[in-house]
N, C-alpha and C positions, 0 to 999 in steps of 0.2 A: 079420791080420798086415800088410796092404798100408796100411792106416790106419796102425799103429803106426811102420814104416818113414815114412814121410810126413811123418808128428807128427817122427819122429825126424830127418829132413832139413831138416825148416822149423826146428828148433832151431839147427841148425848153417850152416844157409846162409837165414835168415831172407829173405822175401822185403820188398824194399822199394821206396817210391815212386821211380818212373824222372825227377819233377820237382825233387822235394825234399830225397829219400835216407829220410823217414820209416819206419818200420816200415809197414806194409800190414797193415790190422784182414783178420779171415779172410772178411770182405764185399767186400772191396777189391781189384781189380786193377790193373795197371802203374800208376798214377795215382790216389793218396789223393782223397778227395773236397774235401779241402780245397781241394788245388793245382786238380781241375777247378772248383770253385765261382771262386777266385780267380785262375786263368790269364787276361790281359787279352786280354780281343776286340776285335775291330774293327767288326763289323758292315759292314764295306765291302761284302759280296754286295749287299745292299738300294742302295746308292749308286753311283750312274753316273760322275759327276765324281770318285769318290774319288781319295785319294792317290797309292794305286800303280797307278790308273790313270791319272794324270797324270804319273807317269814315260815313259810310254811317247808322250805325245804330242808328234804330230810325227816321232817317231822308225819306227812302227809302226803300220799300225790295228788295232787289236784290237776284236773285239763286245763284251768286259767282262774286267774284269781285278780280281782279290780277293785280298784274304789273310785267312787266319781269326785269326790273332794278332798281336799287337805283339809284336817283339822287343827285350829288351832286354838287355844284358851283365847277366851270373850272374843273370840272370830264371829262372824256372821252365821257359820255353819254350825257352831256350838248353840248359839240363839236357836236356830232352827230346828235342832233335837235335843234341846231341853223344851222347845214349845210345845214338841210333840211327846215325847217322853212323864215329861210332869205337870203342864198346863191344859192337859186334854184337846191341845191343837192339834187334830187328825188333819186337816187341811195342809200343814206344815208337812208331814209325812207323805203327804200324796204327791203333794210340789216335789221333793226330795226324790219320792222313785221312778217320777215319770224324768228328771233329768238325769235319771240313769238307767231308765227304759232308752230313751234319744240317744244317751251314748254306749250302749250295749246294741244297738239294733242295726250299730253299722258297725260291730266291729266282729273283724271272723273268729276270732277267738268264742264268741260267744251267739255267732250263728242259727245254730242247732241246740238251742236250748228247750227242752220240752217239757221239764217242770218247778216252777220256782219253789224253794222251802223257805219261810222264813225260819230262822234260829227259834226254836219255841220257848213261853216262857211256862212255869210252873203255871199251873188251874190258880193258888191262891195270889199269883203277884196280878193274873188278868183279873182277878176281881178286884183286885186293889186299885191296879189302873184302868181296869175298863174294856183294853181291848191289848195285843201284843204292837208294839210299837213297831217288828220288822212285818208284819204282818200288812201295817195299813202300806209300808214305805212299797212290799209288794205288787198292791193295788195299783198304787201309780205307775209301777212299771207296763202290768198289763193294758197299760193303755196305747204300749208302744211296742208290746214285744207280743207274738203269737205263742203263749206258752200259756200254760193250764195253771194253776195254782192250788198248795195241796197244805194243810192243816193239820191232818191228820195221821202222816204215815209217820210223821218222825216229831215225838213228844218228848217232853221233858218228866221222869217219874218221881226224879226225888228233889225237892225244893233247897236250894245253899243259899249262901249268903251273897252279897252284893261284889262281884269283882273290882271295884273300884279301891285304890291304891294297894289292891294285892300285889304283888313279885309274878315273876311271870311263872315259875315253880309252883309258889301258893295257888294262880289262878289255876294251872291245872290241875294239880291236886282236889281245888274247889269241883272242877264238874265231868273231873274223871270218871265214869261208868252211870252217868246218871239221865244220857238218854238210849228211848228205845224206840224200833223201829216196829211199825204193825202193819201187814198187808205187804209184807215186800216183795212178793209176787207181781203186784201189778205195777211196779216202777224198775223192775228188771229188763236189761240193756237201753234203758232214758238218759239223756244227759241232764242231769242236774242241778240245779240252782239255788244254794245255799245263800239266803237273803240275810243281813244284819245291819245296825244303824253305824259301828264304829267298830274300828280292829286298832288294836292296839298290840298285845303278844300274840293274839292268835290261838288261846287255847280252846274257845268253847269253839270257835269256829272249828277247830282241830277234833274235836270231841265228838262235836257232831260227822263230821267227813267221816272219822276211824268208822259208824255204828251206819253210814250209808254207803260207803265202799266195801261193807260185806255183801250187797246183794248184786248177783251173778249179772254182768255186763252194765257195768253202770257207769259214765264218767260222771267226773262232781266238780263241778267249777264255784266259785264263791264272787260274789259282790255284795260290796259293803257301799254305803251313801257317804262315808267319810273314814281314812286314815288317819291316825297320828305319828305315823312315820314318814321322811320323805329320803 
């Protein structure tokens, strides 16, 4: 009977790809195999000089800095974290951090990783949307990397406005001083893992490194699920 109810709701609310919108074969979850076969990588994990780790130079030191996709407007990967961002598709986010838990967990740059942070977002935008978006992408990675996950040591205090078509100046000006760190005691000399969905200038990411590289022995490396630089 529970089969037939089943069969009877996949008719009427069909399950389909979170990148493309395709129907999902009954082999397939959040993400058809096409879109994972054809989603564009980076390979930046293996690369030291990479791109979105030269955003940050000068600006930050960071031990390594990745992203596991290329972003690009109405690309597959934008589908996929606007699913997860504004459609309440966590499923979308967890696809997204375990394919960068796989390629973080073979590269040395990111070895010795012992605690993931996501980017936090203000107490009112989680109740807006439910849950922090780099937060679920986290999840997925611990399903491939042996590192701890932490929520609470590095928050966000004061609520701004949306960085999207900000200047790279305006964005950081936007979240200049406005995270803090609590308990930094117990993440003293950890190597770090600054979680986000997308980098583009690099400031909040910047923002946050400046407010985790004050605590005594810490390296702080960053991965992001998608660049907009290549």
């Amino acid at each position: 009977m529970k089969r037939i109810f089943n069969l009877f709701l996949s008719l009427l609310y069909p399950e389909v790809c979170a990148a493309c919108g395709a129907l999902l074969q009954h082999d397939e979850k959040v993400v058809c195999l096409s879109c994972q076969y054809l989603a564009p990588k980076t390979g930046y994990e293996n690369v030291g000089d990479n791109p979105v780790a030269r955003i940050f130079w000068g600006r930050v030191h960071l031990h390594a800095a990745s992203a596991t996709f290329f972003f690009a407007k109405k690309g597959r990967i934008q589908h996929l974290i606007h699913e997860l961002k504004y459609k309440g598709n966590q499923e979308a986010g967890l696809f997204l951090g375990e394919e960068m838990g796989k390629a973080l967990h073979q590269s040395a740059f990111f070895s010795d990783i012992d605690v993931l942070i996501p980017v936090p977002l203000h107490p009112k935008k989680v109740k807006v949307r439910g849950y922090n978006q780099s937060e679920i992408i986290a999840k997925g990675m611990m399903r491939h990397l042996p590192a701890s996950l932490s929520t609470h040591h590095l928050v966000r205090a004061v609520a701004t406005e949306t960085q999207t078509k900000k200047s790279r100046e305006a964005r950081w000006k936007n979240v200049k001083d406005i995270f803090v760190v609590n308990r930094a005691e117990e993440l003293a000399g950890k190597h770090l893992l600054l979680i986000d969905d997308v980098i583009t200038t690099g400031s909040t990411i910047e923002a946050c490194a400046q407010k985790l590289l004050e605590i005594p022995g810490v390296k702080v490396s960053v991965a992001a699920a998608a660049c907009a630089v290549n």
